[in-house]
Residue, then its C-alpha position, 0 to 999 in steps of 0.5 A: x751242646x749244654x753250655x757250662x751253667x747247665x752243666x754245672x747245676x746238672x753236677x749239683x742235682x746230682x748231690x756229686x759236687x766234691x767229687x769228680x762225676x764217673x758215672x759206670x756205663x752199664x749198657x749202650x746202644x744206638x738209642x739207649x744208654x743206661x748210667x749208674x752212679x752214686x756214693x757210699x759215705x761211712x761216718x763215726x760220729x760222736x758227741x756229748x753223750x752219744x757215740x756211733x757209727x753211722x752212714x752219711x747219706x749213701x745213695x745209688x741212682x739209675x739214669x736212662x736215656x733214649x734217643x727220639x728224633x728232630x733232636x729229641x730224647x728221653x729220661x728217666x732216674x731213679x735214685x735211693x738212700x742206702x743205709x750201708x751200717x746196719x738195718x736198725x741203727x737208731x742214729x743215722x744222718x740223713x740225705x740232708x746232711x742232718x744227723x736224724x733217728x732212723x728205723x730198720x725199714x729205712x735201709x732202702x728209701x726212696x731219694x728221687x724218681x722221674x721222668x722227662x725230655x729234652x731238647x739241646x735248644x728247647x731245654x728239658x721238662x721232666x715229672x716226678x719227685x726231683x731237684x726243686x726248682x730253688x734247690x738250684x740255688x741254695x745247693x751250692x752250700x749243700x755240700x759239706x761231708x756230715x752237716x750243713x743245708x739246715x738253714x737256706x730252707x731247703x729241708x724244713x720242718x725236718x722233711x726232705x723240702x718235698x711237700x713244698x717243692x723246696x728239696x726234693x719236690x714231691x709231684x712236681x713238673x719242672x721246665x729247665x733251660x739254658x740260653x747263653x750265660x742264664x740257666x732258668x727253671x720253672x716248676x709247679x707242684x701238684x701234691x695234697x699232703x697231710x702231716x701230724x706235726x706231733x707224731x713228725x717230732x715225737x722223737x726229735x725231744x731231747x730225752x730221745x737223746x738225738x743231737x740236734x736241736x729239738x723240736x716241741x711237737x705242737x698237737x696241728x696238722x699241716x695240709x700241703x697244696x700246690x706250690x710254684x717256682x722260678x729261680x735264674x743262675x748267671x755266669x759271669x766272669x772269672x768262674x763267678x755265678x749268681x743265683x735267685x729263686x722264689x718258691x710259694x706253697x699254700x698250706x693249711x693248719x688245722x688244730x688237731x684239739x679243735x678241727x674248728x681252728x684253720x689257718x690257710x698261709x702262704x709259705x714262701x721262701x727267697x733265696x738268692x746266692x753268689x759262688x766263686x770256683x767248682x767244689x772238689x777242683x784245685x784251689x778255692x771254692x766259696x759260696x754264701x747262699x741268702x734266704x728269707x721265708x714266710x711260715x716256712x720253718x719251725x722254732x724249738x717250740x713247734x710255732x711256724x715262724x718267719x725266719x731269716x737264713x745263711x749259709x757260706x762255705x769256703x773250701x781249698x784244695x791244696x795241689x798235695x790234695x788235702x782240702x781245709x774247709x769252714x761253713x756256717x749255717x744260721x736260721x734266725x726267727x724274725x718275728x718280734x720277742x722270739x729269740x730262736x737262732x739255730x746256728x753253729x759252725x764247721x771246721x773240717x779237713x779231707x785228703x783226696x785219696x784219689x778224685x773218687x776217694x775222700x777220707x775227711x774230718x769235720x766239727x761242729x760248734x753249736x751256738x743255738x738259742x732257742x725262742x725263750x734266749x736260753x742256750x742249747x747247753x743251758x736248756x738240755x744240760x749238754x753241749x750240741x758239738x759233734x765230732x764226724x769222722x769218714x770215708x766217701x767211695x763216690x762211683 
C-alpha cells in the first residue's frame, strides 16, 4: 500500500489537487485497467484593454496499468490540453496558469506522456515527458483556478519548465519512492534542446497587446543539455508536510549576431516548501513555496538573471462549500542594479457546486517592476490587473 505522502504528491502530479479525484474507469480485467480522468476549466477574462473568452488549462489523460508478477506492474499515460473555446483564439491561459497567445494548431497539445513500473516496496521508475522531480515541491502552490506558479521556476522563460526538468520534464527518467513519512525522487534528464530566444518572445512585447509582463526578446539562442534532480517531502504531524528539491541543468548561450560568443552555465534552482491541510478538503489550506535560481529566469529585457522567488496561497473552505482564497506570486532579480520584480497578488472566491463542480472568481493586482524601476502601468500606459471569471467540470 502507498503510505499517504505518496498519495498525496500522486493528487498534485495529476494537476487535480482542488478537486475531489474521480478518475471514470473504462476497462478492467484481471490484469489491465485502463482510467480517464481530467478537466474542462472555461474562463472570461478581462483586463485594461482586452476582454474575452478563454479556456483555462483543460486537459484529458489516459492511464493504463498491467499487473506483472513478484508485486510488480506497469504504466503508462498520456495526457493532453484541450482547447475546449475555439480553435484560433488569439488569447489563451495555458496549462501553467499564465495567460499566453495561442494558435489554431493548439487545440490539441501534447501535456505529459510516459512509461514505467512499480513496486509497492521498491518504489516506481518511469520514462518520458512527466512531473519534474522538483515540481514535487513547488506544486502545492501550483493551484489557483486562472493564475499563479510564475515565480517558484517551475515555468521559465515562458516554457513548460520541460528542457530543464523543472515542469514537465521533457526526456526524462525519474525514480519515486516512499519509506515511512519520507517520499523522495530522483530524475535525470537526457534531451538537446535549442531555442531562439527572439522568436520565443516575439509575441509576449507589449504591442501584441498580451497581458502580462512582456519580454524584450534578445536576438541568443539557448542549447539545453542534460539536467539532474532530487527533491525529499516529509509528513509530520497535524497534516503539516515539508519539502526540499534541487535541479541543475547545463546550458549553452550562443549570440545569434556573433556564433563566436558562447556562454556555457549551470542553471540551477532550489526550492524548498511548508504545507498545511489538503486543497479542496473542508477548512484551511496553506502553503509557501521558497526558491533561489542561478540563469534560470528572464528580466523584462531578455537578460538570463538570478533571481529570487515566492509564492504562498492560503484557502478556506467553508461547510455551506464556499471557498476564500489569496496568493501571492514574487520573482525577484538578485543581481546588483537590477530592479526586476515580476509580483502581484490574488483575491479569489468559489462555490462547490458539488466536489466535481467549482464556479469561481479571482483578481489579480499587479505590482511588477521592471529592471530599469519604472512601473508595468508607467512603462506600457495600462494597469496589468486582470479579472477571471469560470467553470472547472473535473471528471
Amino acid at each position: 500500500m502507498q503510505n499517504t505522502t505518496a498519495v498525496a504528491v500522486t493528487a498534485i502530479a495529476l494537476g487535480l489537487t482542488s478537486f475531489t479525484s474521480s478518475a471514470l474507469e473504462i476497462y478492467k480485467d484481471k490484469e489491465n485497467t485502463l482510467n480517464v480522468s481530467g478537466f474542462f476549466n472555461i474562463l472570461y477574462v478581462s483586463g485594461d484593454g482586452f476582454d474575452e473568452m478563454s479556456d483555462g488549462a483543460s486537459r484529458v489523460n489516459f492511464e493504463f496499468t498491467r499487473q506483472l508478477n513478484d508485486g510488480w506492474s506497469a504504466f503508462a499515460k498520456a495526457e493532453w490540453a484541450v482547447n475546449t473555446v475555439n480553435s484560433n483564439s488569439n488569447l489563451t491561459i495555458s496549462g501553467d496558469g499564465r495567460l499566453a497567445p495561442g494558435a489554431a494548431d493548439d487545440t490539441i497539445s501534447t501535456r505529459l506522456g510516459y512509461v514505467g513500473f512499480k513496486h509497492d516496496t521498491y518504489g516506481s521508475f518511469s520514462f518520458g515527458k512527466q512531473w519534474g522531480t522538483i515540481y514535487h515541491i513547488t506544486a502545492p502552490t501550483d493551484m489557483l483556478n486562472a493564475f499563479g506558479a510564475e515565480a517558484a521556476g517551475s515555468f521559465n522563460r515562458g516554457t513548460d519548465g520541460g528542457y530543464t526538468g523543472v515542469g514537465r520534464a521533457e526526456q526524462a527518467m525519474q525514480y519515486n519512492n516512499s519509506f515511512g513519512n519520507l517520499f523522495v525522487s530522483a530524475q535525470m534528464q537526457a534531451t538537446q534542446n535549442e531555442v531562439d530566444i527572439s522568436e520565443e518572445f516575439l509575441n509576449s512585447l507589449p504591442e501584441a497587446g498580451i497581458p502580462g509582463t512582456p519580454f524584450v526578446p534578445k536576438d541568443i539562442s539557448i542549447t539545453y543539455d542534460n539536467s539532474y534532480a532530487v527533491s525529499a517531502i516529509y509528513s509530520l504531524p497535524m497534516d503539516i508536510k515539508i519539502g526540499l528539491g534541487y535541479n541543475v541543468a547545463n546550458i549553452e548561450v550562443t549570440s545569434n549576431e556573433n556564433p563566436a560568443l558562447v556562454d556555457d552555465v549551470e542553471d540551477t534552482m532550489i526550492a524548498a516548501h511548508i504545507t498545511y491541510g489538503s486543497i479542496g478538503n473542508y477548512g484551511l489550506y496553506a502553503a509557501v513555496v521558497a526558491s533561489e535560481t542561478e540563469n534560470h529566469e528572464m528580466d523584462n529585457t531578455g537578460e538570463i538573471i538570478d533571481a529570487n522567488g515566492l509564492e504562498a496561497v492560503v484557502t478556506y473552505r467553508f461547510d455551506n462549500n464556499i471557498e476564500l482564497l489569496a496568493a501571492v506570486n514574487q520573482l525577484t532579480a538578485d543581481e546588483q542594479g537590477n530592479d526586476y520584480e515580476m509580483a502581484y497578488y490574488v483575491a479569489g472566491v468559489g462555490y462547490y457546486w458539488s466536489d466535481n463542480f467549482k464556479v469561481f472568481a479571482e483578481y489579480k493586482f499587479d505590482d511588477t517592476t521592471y529592471a530599469d524601476g519604472q512601473s508595468f502601468e508607467d512603462a506600457n500606459g495600462v494597469n496589468n490587473d486582470v479579472l477571471a471569471i469560470g467553470a472547472r467540470y473535473v471528471f
